[in-house]
N, C-alpha and C positions, 0 to 999 in steps of 0.2 A: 504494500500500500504506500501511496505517495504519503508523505508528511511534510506539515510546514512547522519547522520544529524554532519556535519564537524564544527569547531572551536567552538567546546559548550562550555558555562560558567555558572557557576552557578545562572549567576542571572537570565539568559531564562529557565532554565528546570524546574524550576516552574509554569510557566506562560505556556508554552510547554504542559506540562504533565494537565494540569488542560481543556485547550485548546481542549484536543485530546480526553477526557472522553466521546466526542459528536461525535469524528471523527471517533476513535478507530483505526488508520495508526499505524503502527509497526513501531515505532521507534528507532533507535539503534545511541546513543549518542555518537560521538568519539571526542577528544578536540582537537588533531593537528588540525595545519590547512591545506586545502584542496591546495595540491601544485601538481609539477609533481610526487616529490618521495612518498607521501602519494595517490593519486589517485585510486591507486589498491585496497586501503581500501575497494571502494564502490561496485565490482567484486559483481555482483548477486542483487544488491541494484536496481528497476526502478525507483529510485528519489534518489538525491543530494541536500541535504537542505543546501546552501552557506551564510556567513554570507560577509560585505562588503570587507575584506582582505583577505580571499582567493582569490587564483589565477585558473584564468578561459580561460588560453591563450587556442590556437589551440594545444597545447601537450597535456595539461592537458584534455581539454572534448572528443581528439580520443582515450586517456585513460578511460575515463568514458564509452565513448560508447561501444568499446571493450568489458567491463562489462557487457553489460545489461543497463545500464544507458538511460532511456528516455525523464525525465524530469527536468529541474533543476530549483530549488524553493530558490528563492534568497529571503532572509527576511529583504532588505532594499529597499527602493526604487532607489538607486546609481543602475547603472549598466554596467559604464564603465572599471569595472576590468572584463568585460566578450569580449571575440571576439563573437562579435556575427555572423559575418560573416563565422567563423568556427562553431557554432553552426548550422547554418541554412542549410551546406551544409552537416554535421552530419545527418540531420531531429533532432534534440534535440527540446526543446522546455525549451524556458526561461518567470518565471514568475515572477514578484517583486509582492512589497508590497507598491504603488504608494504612499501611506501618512500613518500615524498611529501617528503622536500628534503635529501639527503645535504649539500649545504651548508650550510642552514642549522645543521645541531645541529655540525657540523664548523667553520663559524667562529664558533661559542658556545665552541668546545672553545677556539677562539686569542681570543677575549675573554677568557676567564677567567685565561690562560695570561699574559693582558698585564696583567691588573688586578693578578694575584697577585703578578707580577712587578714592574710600577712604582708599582703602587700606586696606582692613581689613586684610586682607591674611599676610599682616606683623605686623599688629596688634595683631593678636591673638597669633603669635609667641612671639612676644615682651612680651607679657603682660605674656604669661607659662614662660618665663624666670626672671620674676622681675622687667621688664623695661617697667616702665610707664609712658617715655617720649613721648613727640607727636610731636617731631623733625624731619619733614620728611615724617609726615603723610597727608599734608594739599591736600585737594582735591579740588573738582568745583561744585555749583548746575547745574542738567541738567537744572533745568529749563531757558526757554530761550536760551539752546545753538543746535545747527542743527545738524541734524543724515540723514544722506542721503542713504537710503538703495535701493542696488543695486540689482533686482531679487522680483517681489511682486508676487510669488505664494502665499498658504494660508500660510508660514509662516514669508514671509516678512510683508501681512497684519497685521497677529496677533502682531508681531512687533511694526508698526506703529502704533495700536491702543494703543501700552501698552504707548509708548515715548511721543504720545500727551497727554497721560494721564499723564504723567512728564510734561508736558508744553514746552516741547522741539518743534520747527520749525521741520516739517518732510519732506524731497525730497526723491522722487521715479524714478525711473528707472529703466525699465522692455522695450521687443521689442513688448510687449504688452500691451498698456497703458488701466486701469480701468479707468476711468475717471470718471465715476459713486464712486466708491469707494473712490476717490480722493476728491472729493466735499464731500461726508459721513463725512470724518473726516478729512475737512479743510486743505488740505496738496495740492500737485501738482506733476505733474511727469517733468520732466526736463533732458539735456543730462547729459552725465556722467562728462564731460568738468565743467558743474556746483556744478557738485556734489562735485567733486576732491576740487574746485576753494572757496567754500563757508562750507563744512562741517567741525564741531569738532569733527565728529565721523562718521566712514565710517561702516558699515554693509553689509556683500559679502552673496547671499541668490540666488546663479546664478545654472543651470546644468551645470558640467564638461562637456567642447563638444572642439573639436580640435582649434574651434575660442577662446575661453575663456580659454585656457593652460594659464598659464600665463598672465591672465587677466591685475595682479597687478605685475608692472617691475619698472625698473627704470626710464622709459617716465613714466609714470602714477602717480609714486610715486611723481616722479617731480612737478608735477602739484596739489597737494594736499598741502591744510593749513598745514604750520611749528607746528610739534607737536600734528596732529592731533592723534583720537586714532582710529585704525583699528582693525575689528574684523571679522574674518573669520569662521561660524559653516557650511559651502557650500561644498567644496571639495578643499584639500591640495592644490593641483598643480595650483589653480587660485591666486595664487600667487606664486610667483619669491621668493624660498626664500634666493638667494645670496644677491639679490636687497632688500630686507627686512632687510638680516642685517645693510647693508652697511645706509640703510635710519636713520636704530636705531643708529647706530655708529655715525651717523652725526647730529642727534635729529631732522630728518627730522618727524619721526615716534615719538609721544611722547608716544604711550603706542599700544601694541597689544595683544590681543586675541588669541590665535589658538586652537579651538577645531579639527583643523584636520590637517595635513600637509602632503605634496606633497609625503615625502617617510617614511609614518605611517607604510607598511605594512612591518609585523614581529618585530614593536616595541610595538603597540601598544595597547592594550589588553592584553599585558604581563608584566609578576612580571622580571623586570630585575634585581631588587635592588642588585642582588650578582652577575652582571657580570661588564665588562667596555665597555661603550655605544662607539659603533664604527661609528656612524653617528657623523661628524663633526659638520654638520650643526646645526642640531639638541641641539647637546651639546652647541655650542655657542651662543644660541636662550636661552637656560636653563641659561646662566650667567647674562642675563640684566634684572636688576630691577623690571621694568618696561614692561616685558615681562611677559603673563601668558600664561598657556601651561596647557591644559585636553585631557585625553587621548578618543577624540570620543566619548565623553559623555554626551553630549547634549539630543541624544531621550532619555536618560535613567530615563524613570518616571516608574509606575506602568501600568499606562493608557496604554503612550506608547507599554511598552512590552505584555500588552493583546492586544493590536489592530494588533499585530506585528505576535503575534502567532494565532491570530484566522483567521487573512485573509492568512498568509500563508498554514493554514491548510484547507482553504477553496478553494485555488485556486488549491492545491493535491488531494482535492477530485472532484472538477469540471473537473482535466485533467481524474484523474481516472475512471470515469462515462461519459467521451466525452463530455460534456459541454460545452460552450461558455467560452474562457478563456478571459474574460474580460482583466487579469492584464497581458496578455502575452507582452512579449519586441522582436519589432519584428525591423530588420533592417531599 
């Protein structure tokens, strides 16, 4: 099958091309990303391979269809930058890529959790420049202190298991409690009230869905240990982030995480370095300390990106052969 495989980066066309040896799909790599004024690109294309920052509104897929466009093959598991509802009434057909490395974005979550913590990220600056004071570096053991992770798919569990292995107290929170899993590895599920109320370290591991918009606000933040550290690898928008400054600003927040935020797209995946970043918010999140910031790079293991490319080329040959579309995202 032809493909018109939008916002490509170097480090999937590897993994892509190695992937497709088995599949053999015609694919034709373009790196914009997939918006209304690029859409025409895919004219004659029966599949659009989306990566999670293109845009998928109702202009953009009656532009695809127009094309030829049949099926759109998203290689994330997110899928709230698509209308699905304009897809469905297209006939299009939307398929992710349900999981491909719960560990990975799960120990990004205990990297961030350890930078934020001892610092290294200023350490290693300090140390290339000649300064080998430790003024300013002093961190906390986890062990013993609470991580409350909100959201136990497979990679809030993976999570959990890694934090009990720190010795850290672990609280869960999911509208679907494992309880079985919970007793596995001596931890408990609890409401979010507790979580807020008793955690040193909060973990967001929820789906973007219109109840969870802003999950994290400034009632919420209220309610959370002075100083706690919050880390968000979930989706941007479940957290508030005017309310996020104003928390740090007041040392209500003592350290955050964001491997995604609310308006990533068209920043991030891209080399800005020679332009002047016109996101305010954004920029004043980049001045505090005590703030760290990854550009979405949590799945980005090896693992990841073959599991990433082997089931979205497997779910293009299941539409192409009429198959059972197991990973279709249906309204």
């Amino acid at each position: 099958m032809k493909i018109a495989f939008f916002d490509c980066h170097p480090f999937e066309r590897e993994a892509f091309d190695r992937a497709n040896e088995k599949s053999n799909h015609e694919i034709h790599y373009i790196e914009t990303r997939l918006q209304e004024s690029t859409a025409a690109l895919a004219a004659g294309y029966p599949c659009v391979c989306a990566f999670a920052n293109d845009c998928l509104n109702s202009q953009v897929l009656a532009i695809l269809k127009s094309g030829g466009t049949k099926l759109i093959a998203l290689r994330s598991a997110g899928f709230n930058h698509v209308d699905l509802a304009a897809a469905k009434s297209l006939d299009l057909k939307v398929l992710r890529v349900p999981e491909y490395s719960p560990y990975a974005i799960a120990e990004h979550v205990v990297a961030m959790i350890q930078t934020l913590n001892r610092k290294t990220h200023r350490a290693y600056n300090r140390i290339r420049e000649g300064n080998f004071s430790l003024s300013g570096l002093v961190g906390f053991d986890l062990h013993g202190k609470t991580i409350g992770i909100i959201g136990t798919g497979r990679i809030g569990k993976v999570l959990a298991r890694i934090m009990t292995g720190f010795g850290c107290r672990v609280l869960l929170n999911d509208p679907k409690s494992d309880l079985v899993f919970a007793d596995e590895i001596h931890c408990r599920y609890v409401d979010v009230e507790e979580i807020f109320r008793e955690s040193d370290i909060i973990s967001l591991h929820m789906p973007m869905t219109p109840e969870t918009r802003h999950f994290i606000n400034s009632a919420t933040l209220g309610q959370m240990k002075k100083g706690v550290m919050l880390i968000n690898t979930g989706r941007g928008a479940l957290i508030d982030t005017v309310a996020l400054i104003d928390a740090l600003k007041t040392g209500q927040i003592g350290y955050a995480g964001l491997d995604v935020y609310e308006e990533e797209e068209g920043v991030f995946f891209q080399d800005l370095s020679g332009q002047i970043l016109s996101d305010d918010h954004l920029a004043r999140l980049m001045t505090f300390p005590n703030v760290l910031i990854t550009s979405h790079q949590g799945f980005l293991t090896n693992e990841a990106l073959k599991n990433i490319a082997d089931t979205t080329l497997l779910n293009i040959t299941a539409f192409e052969k009429g198959e059972i579309l197991v990973n279709e995202v249906k309204t």
